[in-house]
C-alpha positions in Angstrom: 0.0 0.0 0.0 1.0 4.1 -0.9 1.6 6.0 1.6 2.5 9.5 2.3 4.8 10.6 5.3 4.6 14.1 6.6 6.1 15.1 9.4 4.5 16.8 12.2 5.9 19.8 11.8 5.5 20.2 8.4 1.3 20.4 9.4 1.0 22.0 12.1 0.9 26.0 12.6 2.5 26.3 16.2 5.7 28.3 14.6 6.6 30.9 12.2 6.8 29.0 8.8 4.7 28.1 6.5 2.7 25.2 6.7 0.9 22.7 4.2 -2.9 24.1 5.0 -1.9 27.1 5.0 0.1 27.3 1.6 -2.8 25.1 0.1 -5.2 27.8 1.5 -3.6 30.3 -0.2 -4.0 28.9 -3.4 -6.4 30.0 -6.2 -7.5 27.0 -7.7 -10.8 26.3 -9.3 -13.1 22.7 -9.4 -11.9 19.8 -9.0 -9.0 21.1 -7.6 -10.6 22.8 -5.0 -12.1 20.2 -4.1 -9.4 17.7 -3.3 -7.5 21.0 -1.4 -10.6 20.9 0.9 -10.6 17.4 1.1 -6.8 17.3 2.0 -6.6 20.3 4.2 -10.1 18.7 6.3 -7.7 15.2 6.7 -4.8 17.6 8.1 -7.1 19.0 10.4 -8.0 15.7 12.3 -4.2 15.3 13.0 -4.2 19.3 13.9 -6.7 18.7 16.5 -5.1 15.4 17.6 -1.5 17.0 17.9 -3.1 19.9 20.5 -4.4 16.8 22.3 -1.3 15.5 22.6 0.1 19.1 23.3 -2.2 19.3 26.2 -1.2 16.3 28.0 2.3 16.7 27.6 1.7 20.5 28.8 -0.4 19.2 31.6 2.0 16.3 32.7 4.8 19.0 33.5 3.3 22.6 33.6 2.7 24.4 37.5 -1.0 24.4 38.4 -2.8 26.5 41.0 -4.2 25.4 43.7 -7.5 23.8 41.9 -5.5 21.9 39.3 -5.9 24.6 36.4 -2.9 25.3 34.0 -1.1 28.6 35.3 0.4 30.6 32.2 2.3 33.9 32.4 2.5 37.2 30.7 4.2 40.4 31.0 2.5 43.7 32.4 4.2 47.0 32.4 4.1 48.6 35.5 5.6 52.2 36.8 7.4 52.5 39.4 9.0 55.8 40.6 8.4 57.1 36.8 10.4 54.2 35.6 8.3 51.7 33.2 9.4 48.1 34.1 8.1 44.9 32.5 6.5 42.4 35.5 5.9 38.5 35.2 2.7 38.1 36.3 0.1 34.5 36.3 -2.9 33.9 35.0 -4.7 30.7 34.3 -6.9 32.7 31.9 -5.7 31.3 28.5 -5.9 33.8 26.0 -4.2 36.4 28.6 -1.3 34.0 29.1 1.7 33.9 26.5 3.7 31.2 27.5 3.0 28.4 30.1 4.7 28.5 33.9 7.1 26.1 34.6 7.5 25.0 38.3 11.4 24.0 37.5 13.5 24.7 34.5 14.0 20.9 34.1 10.2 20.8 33.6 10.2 23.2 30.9 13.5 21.7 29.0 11.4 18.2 29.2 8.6 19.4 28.0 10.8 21.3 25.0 12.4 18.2 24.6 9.3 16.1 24.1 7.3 18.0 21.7 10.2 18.8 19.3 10.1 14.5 19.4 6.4 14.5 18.6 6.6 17.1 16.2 9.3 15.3 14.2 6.9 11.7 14.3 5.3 11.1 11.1 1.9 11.6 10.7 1.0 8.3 7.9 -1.3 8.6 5.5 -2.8 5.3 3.7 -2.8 6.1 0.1 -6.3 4.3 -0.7 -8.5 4.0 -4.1 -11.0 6.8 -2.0 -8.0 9.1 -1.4 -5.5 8.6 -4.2 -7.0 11.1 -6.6 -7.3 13.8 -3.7 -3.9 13.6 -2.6 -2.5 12.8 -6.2 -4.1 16.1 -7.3 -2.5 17.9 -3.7 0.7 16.3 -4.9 0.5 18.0 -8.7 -0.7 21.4 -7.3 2.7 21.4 -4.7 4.8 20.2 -7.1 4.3 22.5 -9.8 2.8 25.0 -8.1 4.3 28.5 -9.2 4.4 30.2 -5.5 7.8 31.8 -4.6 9.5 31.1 -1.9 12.4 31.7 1.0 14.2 31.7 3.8 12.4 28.5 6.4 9.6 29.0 4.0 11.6 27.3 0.8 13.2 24.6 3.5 9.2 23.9 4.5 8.2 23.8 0.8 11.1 21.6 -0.2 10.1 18.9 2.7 6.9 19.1 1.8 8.3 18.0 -2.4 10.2 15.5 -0.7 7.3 13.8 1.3 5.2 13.6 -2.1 7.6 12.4 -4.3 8.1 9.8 -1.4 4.8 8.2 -1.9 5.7 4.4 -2.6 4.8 1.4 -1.6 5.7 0.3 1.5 7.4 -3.1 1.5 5.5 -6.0 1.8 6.1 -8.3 5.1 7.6 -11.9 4.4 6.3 -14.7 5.3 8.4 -17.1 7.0 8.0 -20.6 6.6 7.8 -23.2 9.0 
């Protein structure tokens, strides 16, 4: 069976380069191949959703909690202070106010660091099937000769993401040993 190999990180927008959804999502593209972009970009959303899962266990497992279990994040407030403007560290466990996560030790943070750079460089497989050949097929032309521009971390994204296409083989077949 075909099957397609993309990295984690080549999927998911947790940094500052491009991604696969989002260079697909960019395109202008008409039909049939809209359609398969859709189709491609709603499959790389199920392993979206299932890498913050994992994101949130692994941030869980290590991250300092308050008192009633919740994650505590921090953020910066400016404060004055004898006229003087100084940046403060403050906590909040209120998510969208928080811009990093609190760490009760360094060596929490440095696991957790260590950990997800692991994930993110685990393969995320797709099955080449008879349903899903002409979808990603069609996702593999429009990637492959698409006429985009790029550089910087942007060309080293789009030239993993050539790589992983022109990948797509078959993946050897398991002998049978004989007894």
């Amino acid at each position: 069976m075909k099957k397609l190999k993309l990295k984690n990180y080549l999927i998911y927008p947790g940094g500052r380069t491009m991604v696969l959804s989002l260079f697909l999502d960019g395109l202008m593209l008409h039909g049939q191949q809209s359609r398969a972009r859709t189709k491609f970009i709603k499959l790389l959303g199920e392993q979206v959703k299932f890498i913050n899962e994992e994101k949130e266990k692994m941030i869980s497992a290590v991250c300092k909690k308050n008192d009633k279990g919740e994650v505590v994040f921090l953020y910066t407030e400016i404060e004055e202070k004898d006229g003087v403007k100084i940046p403060v560290e403050k906590e909040t466990t209120d998510r969208r106010k928080g811009q990093r996560y609190a760490f009760a030790k360094p060596e929490d943070e440095e696991k957790f660091e260590k950990d997800w750079q692991d994930f993110m460089a685990e393969e995320f497989v797709i099955d080449v099937l008879p349903s899903n050949s002409g979808v990603i097929g069609t996702v593999k032309e429009l990637v492959l000769n698409t006429k985009e521009e790029f550089k910087e971390r942007d060309a080293v994204m789009y030239s993993e993401w050539c790589d992983a296409f022109e990948a797509i083989s078959e993946e050897p077949k398991e002998k049978k040993s004989k007894k």
